[in-house]
Backbone as a chain_set.jsonl record, in Angstrom:
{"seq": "XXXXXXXXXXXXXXXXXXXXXXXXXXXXXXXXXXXXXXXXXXXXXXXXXXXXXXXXXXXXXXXXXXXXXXXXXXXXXXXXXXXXXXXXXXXXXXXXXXXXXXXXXXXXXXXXXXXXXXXXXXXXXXXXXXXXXXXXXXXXXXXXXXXXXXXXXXXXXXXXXXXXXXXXXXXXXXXXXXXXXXXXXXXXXXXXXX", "coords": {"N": [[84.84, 125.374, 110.496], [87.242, 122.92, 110.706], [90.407, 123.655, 110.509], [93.961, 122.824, 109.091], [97.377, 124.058, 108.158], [99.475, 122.765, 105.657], [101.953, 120.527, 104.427], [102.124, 118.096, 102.273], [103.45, 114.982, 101.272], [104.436, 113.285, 98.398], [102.639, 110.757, 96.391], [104.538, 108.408, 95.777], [106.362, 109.001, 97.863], [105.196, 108.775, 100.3], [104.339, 105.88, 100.286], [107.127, 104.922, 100.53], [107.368, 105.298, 102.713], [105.137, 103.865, 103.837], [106.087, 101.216, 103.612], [107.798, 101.49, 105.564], [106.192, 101.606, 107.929], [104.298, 99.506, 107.76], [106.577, 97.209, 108.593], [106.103, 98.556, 111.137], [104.196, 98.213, 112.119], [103.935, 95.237, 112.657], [105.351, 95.145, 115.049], [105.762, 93.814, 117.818], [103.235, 94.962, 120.283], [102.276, 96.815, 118.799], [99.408, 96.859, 118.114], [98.556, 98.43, 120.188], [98.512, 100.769, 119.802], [97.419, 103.803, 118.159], [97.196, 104.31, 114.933], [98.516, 105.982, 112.148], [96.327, 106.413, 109.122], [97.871, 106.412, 105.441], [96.479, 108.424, 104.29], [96.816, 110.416, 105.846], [98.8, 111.305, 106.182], [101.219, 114.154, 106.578], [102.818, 117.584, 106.867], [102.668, 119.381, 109.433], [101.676, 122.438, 108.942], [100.774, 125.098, 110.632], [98.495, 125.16, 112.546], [94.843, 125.958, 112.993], [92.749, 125.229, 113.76], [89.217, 125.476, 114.458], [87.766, 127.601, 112.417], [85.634, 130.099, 111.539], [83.639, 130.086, 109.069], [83.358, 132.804, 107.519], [85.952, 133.559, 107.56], [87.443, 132.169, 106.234], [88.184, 132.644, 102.986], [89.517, 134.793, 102.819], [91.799, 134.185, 104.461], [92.536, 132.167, 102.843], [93.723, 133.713, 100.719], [95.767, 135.156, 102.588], [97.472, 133.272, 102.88], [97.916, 131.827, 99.883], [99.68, 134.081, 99.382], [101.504, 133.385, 101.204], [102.884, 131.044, 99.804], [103.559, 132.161, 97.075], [105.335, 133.847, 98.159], [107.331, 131.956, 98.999], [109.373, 129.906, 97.348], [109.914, 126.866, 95.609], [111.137, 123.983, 97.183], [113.802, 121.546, 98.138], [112.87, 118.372, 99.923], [112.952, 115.16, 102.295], [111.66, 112.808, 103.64], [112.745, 111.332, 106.908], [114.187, 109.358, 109.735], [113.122, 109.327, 113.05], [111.657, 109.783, 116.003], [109.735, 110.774, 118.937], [107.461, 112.243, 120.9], [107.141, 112.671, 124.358], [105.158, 109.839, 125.212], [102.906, 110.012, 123.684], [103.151, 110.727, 120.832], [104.361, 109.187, 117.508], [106.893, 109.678, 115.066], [108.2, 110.534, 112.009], [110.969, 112.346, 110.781], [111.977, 115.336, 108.874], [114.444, 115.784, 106.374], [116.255, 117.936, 104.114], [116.126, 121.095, 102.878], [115.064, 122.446, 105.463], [115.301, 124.559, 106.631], [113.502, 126.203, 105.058], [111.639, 125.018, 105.005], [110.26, 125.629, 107.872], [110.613, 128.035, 107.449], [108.18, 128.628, 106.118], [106.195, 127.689, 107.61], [106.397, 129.774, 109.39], [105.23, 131.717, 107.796], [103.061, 130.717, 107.38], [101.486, 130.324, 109.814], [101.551, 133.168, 110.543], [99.683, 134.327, 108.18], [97.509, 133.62, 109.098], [97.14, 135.081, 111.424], [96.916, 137.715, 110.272], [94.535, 137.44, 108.471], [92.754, 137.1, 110.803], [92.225, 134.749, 112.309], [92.181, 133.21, 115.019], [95.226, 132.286, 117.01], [97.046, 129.892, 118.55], [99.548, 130.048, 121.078], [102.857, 130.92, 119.655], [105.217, 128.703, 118.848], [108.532, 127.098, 118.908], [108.867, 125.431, 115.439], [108.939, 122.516, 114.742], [109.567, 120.471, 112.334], [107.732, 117.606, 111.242], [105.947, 114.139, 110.799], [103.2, 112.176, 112.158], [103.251, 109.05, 112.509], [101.969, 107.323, 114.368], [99.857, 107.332, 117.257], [100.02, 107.387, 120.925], [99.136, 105.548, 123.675], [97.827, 103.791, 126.551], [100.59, 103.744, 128.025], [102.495, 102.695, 125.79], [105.888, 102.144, 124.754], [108.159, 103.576, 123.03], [110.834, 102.417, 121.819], [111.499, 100.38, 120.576], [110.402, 101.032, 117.898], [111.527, 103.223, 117.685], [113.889, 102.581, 116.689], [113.782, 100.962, 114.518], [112.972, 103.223, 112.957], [115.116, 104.563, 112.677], [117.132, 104.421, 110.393], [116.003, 105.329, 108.188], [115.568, 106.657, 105.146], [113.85, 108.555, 103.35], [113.087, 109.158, 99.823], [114.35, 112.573, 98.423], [112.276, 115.079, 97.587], [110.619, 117.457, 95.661], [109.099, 120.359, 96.838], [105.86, 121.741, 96.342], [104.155, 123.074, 96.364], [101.84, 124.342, 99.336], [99.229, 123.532, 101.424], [95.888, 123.984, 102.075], [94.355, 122.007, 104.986], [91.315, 120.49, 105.404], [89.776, 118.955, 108.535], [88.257, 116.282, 109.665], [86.731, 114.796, 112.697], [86.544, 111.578, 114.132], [83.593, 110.729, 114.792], [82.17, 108.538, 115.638], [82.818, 106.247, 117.362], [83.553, 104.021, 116.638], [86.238, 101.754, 116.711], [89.385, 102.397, 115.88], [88.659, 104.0, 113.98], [89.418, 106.931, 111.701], [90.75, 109.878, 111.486], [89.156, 112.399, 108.944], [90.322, 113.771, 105.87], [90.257, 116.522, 103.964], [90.854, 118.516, 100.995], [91.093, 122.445, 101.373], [91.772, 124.009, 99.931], [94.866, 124.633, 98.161], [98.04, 125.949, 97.089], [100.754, 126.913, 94.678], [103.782, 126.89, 95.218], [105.995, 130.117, 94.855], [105.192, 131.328, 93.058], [102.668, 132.869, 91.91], [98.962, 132.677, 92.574], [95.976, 132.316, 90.579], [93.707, 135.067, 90.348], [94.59, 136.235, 93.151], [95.996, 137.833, 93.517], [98.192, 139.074, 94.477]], "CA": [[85.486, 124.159, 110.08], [88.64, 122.616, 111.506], [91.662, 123.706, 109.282], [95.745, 123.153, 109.236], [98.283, 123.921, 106.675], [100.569, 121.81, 105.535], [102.899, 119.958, 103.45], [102.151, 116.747, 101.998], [104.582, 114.306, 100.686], [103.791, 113.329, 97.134], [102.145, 109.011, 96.781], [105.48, 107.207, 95.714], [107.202, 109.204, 99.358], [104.291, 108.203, 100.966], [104.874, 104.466, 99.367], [108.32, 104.484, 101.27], [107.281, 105.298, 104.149], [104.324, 103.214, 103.677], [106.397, 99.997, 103.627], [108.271, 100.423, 106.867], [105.321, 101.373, 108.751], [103.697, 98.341, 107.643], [106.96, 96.863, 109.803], [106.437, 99.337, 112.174], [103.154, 97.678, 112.625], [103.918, 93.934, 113.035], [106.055, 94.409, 116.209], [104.796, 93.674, 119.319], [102.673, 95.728, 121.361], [101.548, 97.455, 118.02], [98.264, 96.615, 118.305], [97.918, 99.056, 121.35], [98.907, 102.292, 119.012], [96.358, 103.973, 117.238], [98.141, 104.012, 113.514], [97.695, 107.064, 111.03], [96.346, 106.011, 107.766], [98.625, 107.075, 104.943], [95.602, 109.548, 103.907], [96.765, 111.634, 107.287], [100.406, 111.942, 106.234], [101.584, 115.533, 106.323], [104.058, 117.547, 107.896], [101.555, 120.429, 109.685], [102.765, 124.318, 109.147], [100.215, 126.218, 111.184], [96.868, 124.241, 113.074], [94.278, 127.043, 112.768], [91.571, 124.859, 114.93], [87.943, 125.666, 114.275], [88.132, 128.392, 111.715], [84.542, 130.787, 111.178], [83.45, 129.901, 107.644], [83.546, 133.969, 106.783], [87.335, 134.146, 108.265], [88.133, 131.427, 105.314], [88.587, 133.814, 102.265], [90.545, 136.058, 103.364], [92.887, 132.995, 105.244], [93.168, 131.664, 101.652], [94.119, 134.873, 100.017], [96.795, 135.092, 103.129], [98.35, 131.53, 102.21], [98.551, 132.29, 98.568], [100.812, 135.303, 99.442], [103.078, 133.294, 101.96], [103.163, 130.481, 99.107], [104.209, 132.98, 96.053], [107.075, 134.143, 98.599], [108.392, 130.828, 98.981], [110.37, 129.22, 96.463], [109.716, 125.75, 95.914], [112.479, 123.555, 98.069], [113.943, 120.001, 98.772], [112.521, 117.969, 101.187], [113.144, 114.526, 102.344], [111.719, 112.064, 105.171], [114.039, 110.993, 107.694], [114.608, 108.363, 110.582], [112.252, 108.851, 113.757], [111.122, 110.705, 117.109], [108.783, 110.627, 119.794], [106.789, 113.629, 122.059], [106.918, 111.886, 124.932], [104.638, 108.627, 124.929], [102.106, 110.829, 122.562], [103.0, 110.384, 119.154], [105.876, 108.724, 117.182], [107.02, 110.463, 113.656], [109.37, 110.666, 111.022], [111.332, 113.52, 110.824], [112.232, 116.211, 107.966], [115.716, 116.655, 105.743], [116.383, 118.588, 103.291], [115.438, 122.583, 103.684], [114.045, 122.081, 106.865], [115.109, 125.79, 107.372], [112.669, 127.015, 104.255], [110.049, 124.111, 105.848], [110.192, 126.813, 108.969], [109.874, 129.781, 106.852], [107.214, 128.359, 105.254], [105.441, 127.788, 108.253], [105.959, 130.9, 110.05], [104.416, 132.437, 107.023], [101.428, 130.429, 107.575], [100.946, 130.589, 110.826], [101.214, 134.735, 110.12], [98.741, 134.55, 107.581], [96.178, 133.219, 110.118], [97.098, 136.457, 112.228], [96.58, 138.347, 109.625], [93.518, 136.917, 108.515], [91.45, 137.3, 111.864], [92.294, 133.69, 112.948], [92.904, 133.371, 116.38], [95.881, 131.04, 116.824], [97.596, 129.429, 119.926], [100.66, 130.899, 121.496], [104.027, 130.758, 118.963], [106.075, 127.374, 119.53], [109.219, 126.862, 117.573], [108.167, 124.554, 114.31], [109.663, 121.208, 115.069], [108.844, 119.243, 111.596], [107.114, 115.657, 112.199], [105.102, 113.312, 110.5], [102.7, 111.578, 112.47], [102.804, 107.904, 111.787], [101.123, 106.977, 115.49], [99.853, 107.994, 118.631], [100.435, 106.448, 122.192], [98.033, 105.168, 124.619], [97.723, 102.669, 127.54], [101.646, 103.628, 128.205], [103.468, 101.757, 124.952], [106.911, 102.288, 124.52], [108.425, 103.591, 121.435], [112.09, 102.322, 121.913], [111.575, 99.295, 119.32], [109.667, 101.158, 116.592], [112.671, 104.531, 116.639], [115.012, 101.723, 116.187], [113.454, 100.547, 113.193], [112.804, 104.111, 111.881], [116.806, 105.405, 112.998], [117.981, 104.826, 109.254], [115.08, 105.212, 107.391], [115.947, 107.551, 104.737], [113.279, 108.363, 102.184], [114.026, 110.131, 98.545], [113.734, 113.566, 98.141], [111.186, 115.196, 96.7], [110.327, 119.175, 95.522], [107.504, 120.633, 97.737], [105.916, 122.945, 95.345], [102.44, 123.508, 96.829], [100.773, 124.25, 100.777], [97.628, 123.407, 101.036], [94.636, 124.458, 103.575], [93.741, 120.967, 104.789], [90.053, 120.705, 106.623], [89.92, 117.63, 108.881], [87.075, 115.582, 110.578], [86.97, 114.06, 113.718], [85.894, 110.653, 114.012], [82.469, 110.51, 116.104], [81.228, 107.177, 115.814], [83.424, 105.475, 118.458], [83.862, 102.845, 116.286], [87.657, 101.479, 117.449], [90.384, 102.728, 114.561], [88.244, 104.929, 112.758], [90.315, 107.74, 111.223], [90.028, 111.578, 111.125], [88.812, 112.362, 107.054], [91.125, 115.284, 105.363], [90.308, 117.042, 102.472], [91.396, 119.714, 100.605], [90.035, 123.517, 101.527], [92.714, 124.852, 99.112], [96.305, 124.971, 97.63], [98.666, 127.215, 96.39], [101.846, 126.677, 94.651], [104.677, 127.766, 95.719], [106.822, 130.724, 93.842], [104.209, 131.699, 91.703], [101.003, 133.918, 91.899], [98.016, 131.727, 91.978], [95.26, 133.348, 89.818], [93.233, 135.548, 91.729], [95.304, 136.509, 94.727], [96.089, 139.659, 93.764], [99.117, 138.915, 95.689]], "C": [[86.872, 124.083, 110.693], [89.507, 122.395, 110.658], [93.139, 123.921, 110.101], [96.278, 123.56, 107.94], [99.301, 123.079, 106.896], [100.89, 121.248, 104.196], [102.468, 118.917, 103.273], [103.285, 115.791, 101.046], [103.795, 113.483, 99.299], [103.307, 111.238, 97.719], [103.486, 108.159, 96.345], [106.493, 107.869, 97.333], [106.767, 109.091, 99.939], [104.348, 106.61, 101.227], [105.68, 104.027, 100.056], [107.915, 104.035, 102.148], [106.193, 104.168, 104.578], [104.895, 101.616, 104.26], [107.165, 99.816, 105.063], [107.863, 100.585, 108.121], [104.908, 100.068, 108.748], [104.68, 97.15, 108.829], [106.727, 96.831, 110.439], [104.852, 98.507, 113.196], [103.138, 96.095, 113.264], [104.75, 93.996, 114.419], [105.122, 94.3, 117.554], [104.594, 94.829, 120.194], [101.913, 96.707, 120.089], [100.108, 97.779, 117.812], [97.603, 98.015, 119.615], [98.21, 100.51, 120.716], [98.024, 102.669, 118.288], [97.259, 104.642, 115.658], [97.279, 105.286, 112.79], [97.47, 106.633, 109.788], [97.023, 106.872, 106.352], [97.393, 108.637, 104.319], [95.78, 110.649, 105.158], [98.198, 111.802, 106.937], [100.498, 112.904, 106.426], [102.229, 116.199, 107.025], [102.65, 118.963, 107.738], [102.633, 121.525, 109.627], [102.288, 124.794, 110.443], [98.846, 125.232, 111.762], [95.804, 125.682, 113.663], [93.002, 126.599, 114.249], [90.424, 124.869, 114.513], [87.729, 127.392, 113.82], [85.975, 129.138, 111.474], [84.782, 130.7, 109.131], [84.012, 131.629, 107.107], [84.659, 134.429, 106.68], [88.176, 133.121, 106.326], [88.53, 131.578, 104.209], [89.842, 134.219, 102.198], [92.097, 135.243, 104.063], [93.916, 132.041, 103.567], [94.101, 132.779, 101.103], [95.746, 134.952, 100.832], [97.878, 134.05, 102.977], [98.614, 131.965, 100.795], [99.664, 133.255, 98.283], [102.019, 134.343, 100.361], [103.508, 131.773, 100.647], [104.226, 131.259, 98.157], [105.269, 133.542, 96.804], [107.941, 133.344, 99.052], [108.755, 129.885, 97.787], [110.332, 127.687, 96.604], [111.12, 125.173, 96.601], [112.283, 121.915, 98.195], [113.576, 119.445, 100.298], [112.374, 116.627, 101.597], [112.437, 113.882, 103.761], [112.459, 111.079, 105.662], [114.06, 110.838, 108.711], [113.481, 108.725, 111.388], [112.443, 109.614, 114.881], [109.883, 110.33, 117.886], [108.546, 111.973, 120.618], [106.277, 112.615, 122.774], [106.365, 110.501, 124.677], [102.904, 108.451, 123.97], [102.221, 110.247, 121.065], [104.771, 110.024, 118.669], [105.531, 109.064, 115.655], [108.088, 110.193, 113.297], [109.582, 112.286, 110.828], [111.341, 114.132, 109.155], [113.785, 116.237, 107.325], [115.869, 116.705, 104.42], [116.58, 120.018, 103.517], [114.624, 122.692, 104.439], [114.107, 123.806, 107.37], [113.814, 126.648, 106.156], [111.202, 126.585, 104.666], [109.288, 124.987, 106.805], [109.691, 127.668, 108.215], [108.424, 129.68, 106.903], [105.475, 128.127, 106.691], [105.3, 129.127, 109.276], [105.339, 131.35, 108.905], [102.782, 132.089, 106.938], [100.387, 130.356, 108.887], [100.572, 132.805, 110.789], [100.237, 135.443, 109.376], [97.532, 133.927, 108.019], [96.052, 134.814, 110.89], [96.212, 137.762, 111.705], [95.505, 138.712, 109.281], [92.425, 137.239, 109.808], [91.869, 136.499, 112.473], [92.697, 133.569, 114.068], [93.629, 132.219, 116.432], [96.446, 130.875, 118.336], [99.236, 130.176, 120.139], [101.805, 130.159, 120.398], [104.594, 129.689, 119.705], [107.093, 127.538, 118.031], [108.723, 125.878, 116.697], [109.374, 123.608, 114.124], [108.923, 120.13, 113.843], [108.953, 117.595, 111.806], [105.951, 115.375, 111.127], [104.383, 112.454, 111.421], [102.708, 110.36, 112.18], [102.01, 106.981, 113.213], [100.78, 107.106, 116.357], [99.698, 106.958, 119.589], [99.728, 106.059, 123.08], [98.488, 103.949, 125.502], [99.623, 102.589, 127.93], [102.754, 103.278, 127.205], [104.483, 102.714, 125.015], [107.574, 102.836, 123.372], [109.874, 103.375, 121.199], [111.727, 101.499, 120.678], [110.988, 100.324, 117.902], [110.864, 102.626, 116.45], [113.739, 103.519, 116.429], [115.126, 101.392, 114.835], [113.43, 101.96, 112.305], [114.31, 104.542, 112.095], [117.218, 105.576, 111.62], [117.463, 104.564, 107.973], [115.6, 106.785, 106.712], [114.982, 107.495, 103.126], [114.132, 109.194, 101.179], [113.304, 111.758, 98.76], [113.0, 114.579, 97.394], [111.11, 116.967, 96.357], [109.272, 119.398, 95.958], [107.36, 121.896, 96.918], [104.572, 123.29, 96.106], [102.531, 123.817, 98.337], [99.445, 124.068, 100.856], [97.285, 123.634, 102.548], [93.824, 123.169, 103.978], [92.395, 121.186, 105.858], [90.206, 119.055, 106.921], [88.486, 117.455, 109.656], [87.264, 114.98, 110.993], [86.291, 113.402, 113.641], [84.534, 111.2, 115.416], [81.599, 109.428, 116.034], [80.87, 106.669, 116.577], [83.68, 104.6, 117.782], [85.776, 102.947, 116.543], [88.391, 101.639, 115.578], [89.79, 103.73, 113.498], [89.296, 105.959, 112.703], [89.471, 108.89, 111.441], [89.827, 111.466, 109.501], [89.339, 113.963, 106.69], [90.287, 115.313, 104.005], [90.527, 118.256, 102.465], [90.295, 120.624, 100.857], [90.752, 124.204, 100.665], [94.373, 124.666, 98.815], [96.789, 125.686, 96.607], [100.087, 126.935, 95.884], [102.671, 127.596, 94.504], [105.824, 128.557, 94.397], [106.549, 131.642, 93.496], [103.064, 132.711, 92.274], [100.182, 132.718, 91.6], [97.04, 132.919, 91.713], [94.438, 133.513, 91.029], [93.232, 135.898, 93.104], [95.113, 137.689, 94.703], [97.567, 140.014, 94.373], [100.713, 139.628, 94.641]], "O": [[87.503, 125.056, 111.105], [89.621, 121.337, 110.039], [93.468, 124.616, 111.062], [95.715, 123.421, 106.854], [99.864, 122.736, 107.936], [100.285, 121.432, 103.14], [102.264, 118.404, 104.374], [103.823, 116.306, 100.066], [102.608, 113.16, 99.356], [103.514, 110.653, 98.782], [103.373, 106.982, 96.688], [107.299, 107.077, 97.822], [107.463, 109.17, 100.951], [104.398, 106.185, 102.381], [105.504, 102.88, 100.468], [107.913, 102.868, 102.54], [106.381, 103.582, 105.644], [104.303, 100.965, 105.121], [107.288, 98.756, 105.677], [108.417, 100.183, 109.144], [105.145, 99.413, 109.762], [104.108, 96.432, 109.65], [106.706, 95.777, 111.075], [104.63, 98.356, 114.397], [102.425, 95.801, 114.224], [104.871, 92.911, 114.988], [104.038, 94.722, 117.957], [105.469, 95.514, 120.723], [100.937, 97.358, 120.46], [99.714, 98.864, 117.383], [96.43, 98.353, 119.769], [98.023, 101.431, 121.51], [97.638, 101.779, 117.53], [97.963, 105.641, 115.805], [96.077, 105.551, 112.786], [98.508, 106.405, 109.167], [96.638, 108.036, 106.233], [97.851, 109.739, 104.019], [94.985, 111.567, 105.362], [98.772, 112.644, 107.627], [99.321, 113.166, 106.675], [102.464, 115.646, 108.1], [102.009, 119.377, 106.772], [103.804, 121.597, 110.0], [103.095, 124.944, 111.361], [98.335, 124.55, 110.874], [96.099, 126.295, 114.689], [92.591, 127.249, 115.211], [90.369, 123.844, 113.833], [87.57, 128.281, 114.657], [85.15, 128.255, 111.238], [85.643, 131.073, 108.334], [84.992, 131.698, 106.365], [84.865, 135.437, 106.003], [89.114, 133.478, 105.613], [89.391, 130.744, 103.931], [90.884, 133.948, 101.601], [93.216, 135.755, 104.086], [95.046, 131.614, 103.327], [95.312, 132.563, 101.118], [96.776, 134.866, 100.163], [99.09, 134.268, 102.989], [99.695, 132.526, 100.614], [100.385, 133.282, 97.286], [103.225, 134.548, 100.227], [104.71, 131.511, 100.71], [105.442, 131.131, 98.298], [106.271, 133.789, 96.133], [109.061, 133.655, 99.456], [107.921, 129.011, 97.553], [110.703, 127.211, 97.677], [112.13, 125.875, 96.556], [111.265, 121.231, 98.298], [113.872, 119.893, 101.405], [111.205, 116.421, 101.271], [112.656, 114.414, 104.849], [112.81, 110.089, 105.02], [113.982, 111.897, 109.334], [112.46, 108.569, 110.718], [113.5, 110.244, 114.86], [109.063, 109.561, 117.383], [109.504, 112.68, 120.931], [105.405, 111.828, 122.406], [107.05, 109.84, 123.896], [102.154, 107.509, 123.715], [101.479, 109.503, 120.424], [105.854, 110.363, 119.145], [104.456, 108.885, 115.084], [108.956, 109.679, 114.002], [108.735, 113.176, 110.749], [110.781, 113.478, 108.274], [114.476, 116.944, 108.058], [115.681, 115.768, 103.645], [117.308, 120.241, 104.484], [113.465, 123.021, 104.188], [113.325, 124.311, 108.176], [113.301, 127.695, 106.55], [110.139, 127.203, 104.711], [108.071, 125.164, 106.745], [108.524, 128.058, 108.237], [107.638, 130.396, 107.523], [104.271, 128.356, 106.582], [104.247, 129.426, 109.838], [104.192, 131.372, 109.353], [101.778, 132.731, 106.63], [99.161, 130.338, 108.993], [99.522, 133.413, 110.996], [99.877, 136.605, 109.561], [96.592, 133.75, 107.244], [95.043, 135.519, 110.882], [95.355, 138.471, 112.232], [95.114, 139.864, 109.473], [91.285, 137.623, 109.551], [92.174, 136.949, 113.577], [93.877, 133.897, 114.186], [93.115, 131.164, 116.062], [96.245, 131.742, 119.186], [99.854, 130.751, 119.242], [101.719, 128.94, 120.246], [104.548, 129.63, 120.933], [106.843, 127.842, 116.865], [107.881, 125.225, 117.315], [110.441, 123.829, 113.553], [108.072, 119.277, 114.095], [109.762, 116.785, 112.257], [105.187, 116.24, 110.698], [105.199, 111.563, 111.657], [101.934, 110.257, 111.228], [101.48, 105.912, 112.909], [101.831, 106.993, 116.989], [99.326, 105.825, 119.286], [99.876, 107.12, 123.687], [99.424, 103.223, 125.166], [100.064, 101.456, 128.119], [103.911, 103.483, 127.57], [104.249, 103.898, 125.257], [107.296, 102.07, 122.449], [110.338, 104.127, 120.341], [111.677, 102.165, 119.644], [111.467, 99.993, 116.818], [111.09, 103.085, 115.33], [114.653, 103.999, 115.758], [116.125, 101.458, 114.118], [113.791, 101.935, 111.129], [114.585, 105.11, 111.039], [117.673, 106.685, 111.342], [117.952, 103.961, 107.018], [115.921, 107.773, 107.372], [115.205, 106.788, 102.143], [115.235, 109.717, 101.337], [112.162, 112.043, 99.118], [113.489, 114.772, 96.28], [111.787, 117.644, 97.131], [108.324, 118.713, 95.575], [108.185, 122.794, 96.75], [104.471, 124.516, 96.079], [103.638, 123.433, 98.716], [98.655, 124.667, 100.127], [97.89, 123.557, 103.618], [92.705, 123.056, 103.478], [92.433, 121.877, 106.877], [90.548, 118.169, 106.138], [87.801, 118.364, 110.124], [87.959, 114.113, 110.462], [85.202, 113.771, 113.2], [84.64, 111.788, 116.492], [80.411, 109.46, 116.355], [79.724, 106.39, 116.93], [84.413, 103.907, 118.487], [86.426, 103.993, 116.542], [88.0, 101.16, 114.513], [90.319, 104.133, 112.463], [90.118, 105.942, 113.619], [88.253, 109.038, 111.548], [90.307, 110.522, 108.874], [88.877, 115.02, 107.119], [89.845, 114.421, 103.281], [90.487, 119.039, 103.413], [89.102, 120.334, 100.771], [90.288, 125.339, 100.559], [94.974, 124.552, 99.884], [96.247, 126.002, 95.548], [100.81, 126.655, 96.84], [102.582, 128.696, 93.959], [106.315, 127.99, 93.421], [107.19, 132.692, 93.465], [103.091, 133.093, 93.444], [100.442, 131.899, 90.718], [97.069, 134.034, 92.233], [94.306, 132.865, 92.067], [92.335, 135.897, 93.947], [94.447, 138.458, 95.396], [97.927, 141.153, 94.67], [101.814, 139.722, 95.183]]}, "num_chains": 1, "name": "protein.A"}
């Protein structure tokens, strides 16, 4: 199965952001962006890839331990970015340095685990809100996000999200997340052992 970890932003910081995508959507040339539906929000820790069902255990057990050694923390979304002509996001502020921890610990507990992961990159937090195609521009839409400043919220959980790739072809279909697990943060979740 195809698993990440990550952070999700609770449904009224979703809500925010919600409203000035919906902007972000009416300007021109929008139409040529393929748009994330707020059910894809999330700021990714660790992208595991195509995970062996028997590896998935043992991957949980490793997450529950880098959870219980992080301390829940403030976390806020904030103004706007682009990777190249790829994807355009909302950024991270608050403890953006515990956001890090939090993801080297989960990328570590893939290691740990068995998981074979892709070469170490520093952890540049991002929200996805669209990806880029046929060339578009993203000067007009970081303008609009520059002083977007959601509320901040307490990230108490990580969760093990599994995702599915559209294979229809139908035009806009979405990937489909659901939960493979979460752990909140601080704490011992029962049955770790941790």
């Amino acid at each position: 199965m195809r698993l990440f970890a990550a952070v999700l932003p609770p449904d009224d910081v979703a809500g925010e952001l919600g409203s000035v995508v919906d902007g972000l959507r009416r300007l021109p040339g929008a139409d040529r962006l393929r748009w994330t539906g707020r059910a894809g929000w999330h700021f990714t820790l660790a992208f595991y890839g195509e995970v062996e069902d028997g590896l998935v255990p043992a991957l949980g057990e490793r997450l529950a331990r880098a959870a219980h050694r992080t301390a829940p923390f403030p976390l806020a979304l904030r103004g706007g970015g682009h990777f190249g002509d790829r994807a355009l996001w909302t950024g991270a502020a608050g403890d953006v340095r515990t956001l890090r921890l939090l993801a080297e610990r989960a990328e570590a507990a893939a290691r740990k685990a068995g998981v074979a992961t892709e070469e170490h990159r520093r952890y540049r937090p991002h929200l996805t809100v669209a990806r880029g195609r046929d060339g578009v521009g993203f000067a007009s839409y970081l303008t609009a996000l520059e002083n977007f400043a959601g509320r901040e919220w307490t990230v108490g959980e990580l969760h093990l999200v599994r995702s599915s790739l559209p294979r229809s072809g139908v035009p806009g279909e979405q990937p489909r997340y659901e939960s493979a697990g979460r752990w909140p943060l601080g704490r011992v979740a029962e049955g770790t052992g941790a």
